[in-house]
N, CA and C atoms as a LAMMPS dump frame, in Angstrom:
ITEM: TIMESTEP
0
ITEM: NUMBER OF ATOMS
282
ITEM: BOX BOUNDS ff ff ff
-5.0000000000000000e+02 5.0000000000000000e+02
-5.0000000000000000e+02 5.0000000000000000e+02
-5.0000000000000000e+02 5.0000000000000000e+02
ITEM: ATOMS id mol type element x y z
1 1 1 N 9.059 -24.515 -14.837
2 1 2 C 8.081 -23.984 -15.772
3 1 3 C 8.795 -23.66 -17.079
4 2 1 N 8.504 -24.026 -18.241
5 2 2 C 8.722 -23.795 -19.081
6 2 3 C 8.39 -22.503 -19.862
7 3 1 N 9.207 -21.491 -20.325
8 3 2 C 8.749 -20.177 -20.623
9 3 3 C 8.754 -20.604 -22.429
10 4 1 N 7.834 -20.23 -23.107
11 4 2 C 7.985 -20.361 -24.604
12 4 3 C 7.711 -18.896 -25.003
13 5 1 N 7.718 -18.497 -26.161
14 5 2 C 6.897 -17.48 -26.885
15 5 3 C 5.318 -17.541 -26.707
16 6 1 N 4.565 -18.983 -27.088
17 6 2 C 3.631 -18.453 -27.019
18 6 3 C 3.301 -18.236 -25.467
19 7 1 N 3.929 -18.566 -24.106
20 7 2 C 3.502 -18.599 -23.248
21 7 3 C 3.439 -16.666 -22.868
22 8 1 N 4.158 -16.228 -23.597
23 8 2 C 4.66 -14.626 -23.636
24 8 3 C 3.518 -14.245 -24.591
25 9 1 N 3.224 -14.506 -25.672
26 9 2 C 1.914 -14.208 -26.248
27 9 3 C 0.547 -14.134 -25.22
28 10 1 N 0.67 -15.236 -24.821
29 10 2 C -0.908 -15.435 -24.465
30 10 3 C -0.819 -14.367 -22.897
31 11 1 N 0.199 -14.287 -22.399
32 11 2 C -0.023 -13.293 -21.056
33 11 3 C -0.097 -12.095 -21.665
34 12 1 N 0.636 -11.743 -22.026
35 12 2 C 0.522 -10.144 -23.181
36 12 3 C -1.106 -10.042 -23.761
37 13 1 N -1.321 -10.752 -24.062
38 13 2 C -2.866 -10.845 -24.871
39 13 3 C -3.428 -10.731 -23.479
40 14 1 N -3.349 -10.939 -22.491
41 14 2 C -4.285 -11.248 -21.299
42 14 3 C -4.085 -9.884 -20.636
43 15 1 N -2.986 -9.679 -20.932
44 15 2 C -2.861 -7.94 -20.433
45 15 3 C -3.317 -7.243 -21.619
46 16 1 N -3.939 -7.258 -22.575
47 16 2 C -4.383 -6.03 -23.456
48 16 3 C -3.106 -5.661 -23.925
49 17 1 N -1.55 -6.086 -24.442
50 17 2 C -0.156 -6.148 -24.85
51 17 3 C -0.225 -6.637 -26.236
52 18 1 N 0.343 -5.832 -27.259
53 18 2 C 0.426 -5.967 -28.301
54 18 3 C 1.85 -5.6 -28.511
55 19 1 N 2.624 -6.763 -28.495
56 19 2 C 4.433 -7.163 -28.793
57 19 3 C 4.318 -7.494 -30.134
58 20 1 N 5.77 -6.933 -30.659
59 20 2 C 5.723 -7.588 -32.071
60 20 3 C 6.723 -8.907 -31.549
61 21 1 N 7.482 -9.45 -32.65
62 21 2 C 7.941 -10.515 -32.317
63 21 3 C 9.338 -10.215 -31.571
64 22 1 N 10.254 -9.429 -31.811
65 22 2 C 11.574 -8.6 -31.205
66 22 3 C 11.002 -8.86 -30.191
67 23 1 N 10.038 -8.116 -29.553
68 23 2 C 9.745 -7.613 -28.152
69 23 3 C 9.622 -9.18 -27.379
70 24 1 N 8.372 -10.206 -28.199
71 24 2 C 8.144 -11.662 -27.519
72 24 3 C 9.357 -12.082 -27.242
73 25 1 N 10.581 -12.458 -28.304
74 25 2 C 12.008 -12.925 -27.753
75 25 3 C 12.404 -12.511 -26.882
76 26 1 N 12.451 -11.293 -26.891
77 26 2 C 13.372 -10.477 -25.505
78 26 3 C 12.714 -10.961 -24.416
79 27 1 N 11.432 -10.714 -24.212
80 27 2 C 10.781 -10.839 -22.779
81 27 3 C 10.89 -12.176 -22.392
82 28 1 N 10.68 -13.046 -23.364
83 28 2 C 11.161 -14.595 -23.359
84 28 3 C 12.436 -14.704 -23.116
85 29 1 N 13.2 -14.256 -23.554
86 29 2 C 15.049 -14.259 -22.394
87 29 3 C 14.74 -13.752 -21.317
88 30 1 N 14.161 -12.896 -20.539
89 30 2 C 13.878 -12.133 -19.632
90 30 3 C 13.423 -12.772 -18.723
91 31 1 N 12.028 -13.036 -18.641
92 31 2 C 10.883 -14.28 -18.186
93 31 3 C 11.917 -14.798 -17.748
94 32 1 N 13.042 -15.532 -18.586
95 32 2 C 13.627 -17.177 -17.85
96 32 3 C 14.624 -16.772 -17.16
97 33 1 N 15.159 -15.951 -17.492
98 33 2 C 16.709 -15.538 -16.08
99 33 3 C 15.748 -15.113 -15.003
100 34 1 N 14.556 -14.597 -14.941
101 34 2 C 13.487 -13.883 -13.993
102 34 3 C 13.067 -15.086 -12.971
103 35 1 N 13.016 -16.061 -13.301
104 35 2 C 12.83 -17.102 -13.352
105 35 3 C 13.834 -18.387 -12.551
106 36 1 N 14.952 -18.145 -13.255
107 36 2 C 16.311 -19.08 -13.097
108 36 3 C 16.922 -18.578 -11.545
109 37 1 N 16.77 -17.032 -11.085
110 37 2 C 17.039 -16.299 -9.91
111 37 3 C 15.772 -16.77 -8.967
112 38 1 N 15.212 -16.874 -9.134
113 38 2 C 13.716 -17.482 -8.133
114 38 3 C 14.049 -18.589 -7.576
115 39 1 N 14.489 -19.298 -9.195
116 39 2 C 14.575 -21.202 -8.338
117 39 3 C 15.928 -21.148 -7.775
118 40 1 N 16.382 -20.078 -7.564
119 40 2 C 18.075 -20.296 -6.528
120 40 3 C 17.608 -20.26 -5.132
121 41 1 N 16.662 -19.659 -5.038
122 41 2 C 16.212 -19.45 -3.534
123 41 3 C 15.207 -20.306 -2.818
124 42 1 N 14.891 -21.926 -3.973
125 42 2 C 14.443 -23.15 -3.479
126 42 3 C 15.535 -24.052 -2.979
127 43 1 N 16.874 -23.416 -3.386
128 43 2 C 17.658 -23.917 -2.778
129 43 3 C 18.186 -23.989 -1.104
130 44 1 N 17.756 -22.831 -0.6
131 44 2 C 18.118 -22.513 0.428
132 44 3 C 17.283 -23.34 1.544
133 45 1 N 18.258 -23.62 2.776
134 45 2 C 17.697 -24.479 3.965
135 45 3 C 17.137 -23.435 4.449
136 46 1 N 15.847 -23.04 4.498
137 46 2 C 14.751 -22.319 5.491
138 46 3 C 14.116 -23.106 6.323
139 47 1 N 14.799 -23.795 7.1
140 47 2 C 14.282 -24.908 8.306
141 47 3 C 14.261 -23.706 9.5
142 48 1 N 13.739 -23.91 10.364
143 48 2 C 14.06 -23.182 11.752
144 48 3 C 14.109 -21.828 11.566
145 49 1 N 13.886 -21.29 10.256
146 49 2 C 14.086 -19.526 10.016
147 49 3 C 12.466 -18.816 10.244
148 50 1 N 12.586 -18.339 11.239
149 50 2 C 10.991 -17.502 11.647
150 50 3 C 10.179 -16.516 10.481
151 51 1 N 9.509 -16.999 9.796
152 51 2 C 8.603 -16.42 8.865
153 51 3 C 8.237 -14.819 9.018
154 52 1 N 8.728 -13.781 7.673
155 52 2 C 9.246 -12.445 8.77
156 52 3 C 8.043 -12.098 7.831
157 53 1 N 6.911 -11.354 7.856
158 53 2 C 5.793 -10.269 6.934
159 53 3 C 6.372 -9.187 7.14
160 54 1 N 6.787 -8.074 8.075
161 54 2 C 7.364 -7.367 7.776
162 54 3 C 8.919 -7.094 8.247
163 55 1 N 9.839 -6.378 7.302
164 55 2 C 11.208 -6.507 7.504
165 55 3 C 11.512 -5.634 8.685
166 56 1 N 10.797 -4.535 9.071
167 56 2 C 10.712 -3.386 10.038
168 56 3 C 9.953 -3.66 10.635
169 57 1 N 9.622 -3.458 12.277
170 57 2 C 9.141 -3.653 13.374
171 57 3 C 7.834 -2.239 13.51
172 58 1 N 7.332 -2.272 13.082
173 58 2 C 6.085 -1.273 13.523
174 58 3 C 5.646 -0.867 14.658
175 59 1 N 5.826 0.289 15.173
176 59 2 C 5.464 0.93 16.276
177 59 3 C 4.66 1.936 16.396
178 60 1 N 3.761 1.983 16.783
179 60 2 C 2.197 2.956 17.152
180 60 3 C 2.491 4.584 17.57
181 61 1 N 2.663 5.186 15.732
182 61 2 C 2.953 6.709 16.386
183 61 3 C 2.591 7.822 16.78
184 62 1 N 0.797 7.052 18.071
185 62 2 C 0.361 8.154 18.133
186 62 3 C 0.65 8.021 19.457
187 63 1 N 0.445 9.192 20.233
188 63 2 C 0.645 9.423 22.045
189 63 3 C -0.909 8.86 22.777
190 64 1 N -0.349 8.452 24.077
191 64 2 C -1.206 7.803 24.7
192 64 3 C -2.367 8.948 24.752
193 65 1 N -3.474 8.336 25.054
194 65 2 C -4.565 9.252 25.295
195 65 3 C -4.772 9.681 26.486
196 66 1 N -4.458 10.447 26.669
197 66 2 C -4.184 10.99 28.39
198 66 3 C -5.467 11.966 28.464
199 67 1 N -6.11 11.967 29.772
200 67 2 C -7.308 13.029 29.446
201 67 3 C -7.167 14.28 30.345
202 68 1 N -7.383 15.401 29.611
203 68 2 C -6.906 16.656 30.355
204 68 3 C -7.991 17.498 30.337
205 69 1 N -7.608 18.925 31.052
206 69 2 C -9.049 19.489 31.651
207 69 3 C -9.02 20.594 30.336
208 70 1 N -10.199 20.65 29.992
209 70 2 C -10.145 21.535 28.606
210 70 3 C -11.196 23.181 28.899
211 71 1 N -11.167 23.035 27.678
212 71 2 C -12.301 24.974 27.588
213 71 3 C -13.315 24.683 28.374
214 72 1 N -13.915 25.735 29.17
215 72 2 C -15.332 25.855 29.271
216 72 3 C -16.407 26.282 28.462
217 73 1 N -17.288 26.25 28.684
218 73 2 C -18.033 26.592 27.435
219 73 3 C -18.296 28.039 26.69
220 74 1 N -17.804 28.887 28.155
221 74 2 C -17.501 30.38 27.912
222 74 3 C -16.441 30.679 27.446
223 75 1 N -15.329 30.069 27.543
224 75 2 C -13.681 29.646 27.005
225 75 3 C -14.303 29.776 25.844
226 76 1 N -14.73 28.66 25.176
227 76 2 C -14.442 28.379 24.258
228 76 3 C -15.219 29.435 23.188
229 77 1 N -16.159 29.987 23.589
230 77 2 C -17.503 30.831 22.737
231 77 3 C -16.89 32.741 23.022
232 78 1 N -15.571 32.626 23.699
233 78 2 C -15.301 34.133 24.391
234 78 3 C -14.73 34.461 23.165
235 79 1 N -14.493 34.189 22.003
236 79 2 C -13.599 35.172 21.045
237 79 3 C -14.283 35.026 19.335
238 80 1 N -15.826 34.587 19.543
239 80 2 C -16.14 34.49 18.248
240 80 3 C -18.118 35.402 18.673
241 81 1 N -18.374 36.635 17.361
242 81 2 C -19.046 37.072 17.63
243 81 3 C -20.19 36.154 16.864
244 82 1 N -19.907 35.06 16.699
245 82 2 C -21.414 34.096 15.743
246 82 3 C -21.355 32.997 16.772
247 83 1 N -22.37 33.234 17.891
248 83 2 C -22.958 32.487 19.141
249 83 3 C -23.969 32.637 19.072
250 84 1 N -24.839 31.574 19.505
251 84 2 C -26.353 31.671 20.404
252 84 3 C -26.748 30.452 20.697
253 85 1 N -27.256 30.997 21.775
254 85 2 C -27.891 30.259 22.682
255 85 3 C -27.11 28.907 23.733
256 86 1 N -25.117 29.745 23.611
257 86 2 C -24.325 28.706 23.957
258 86 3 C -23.377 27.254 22.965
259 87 1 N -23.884 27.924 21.473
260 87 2 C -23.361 27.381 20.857
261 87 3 C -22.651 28.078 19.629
262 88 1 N -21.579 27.568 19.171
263 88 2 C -21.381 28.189 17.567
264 88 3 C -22.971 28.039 16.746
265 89 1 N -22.647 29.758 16.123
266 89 2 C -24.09 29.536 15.007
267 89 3 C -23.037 29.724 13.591
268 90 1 N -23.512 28.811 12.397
269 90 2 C -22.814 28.598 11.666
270 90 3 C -23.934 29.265 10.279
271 91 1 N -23.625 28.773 9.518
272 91 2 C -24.439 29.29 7.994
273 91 3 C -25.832 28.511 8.366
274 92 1 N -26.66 28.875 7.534
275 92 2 C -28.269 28.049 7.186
276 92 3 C -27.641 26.83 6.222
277 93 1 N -28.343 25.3 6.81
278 93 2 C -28.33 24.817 5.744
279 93 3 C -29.47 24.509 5.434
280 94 1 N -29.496 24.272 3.737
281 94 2 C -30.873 24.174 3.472
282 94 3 C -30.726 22.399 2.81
């Protein structure tokens, strides 16, 4: 690919980028070494190398769901004086 100035203009313009001309040169040296490091790695024999998405192995960090014996319903309603009828009574909503 050929990197020019205006090719640095017209992406800048496409991003809402207003470079003066200093800035277009520079990024235009930039762009192409950015560039020149990329196509080193078309060099490489990636025959037989297993296609990796992630570099770290992901493992599931929640605990199994095990089911255990919980509150009763008197348990659970024994230490709050806003009950009735067997349930939390909460605010009015309107």
């Amino acid at each position: 690919m050929d990197v020019t100035n205006e090719l640095i203009r017209r992406v800048a313009g496409n991003a809402r980028l207003s470079l003066s001309e200093k800035e277009v040169e520079k990024f235009t040296l930039q762009f192409k070494e950015i560039l020149e490091a990329f196509s080193k790695l078309d060099e490489l024999d990636t025959k037989g190398v297993e296609i990796q998405v992630q570099p770290v192995e992901l493992k599931d960090a929640l605990r199994d769901d095990i089911p255990k014996l919980c509150l009763s319903q008197e348990e659970a309603l024994s230490n709050t004086p806003h009950k009735k009828d067997g349930y939390f009574k909460g605010p009015r909503a309107i």
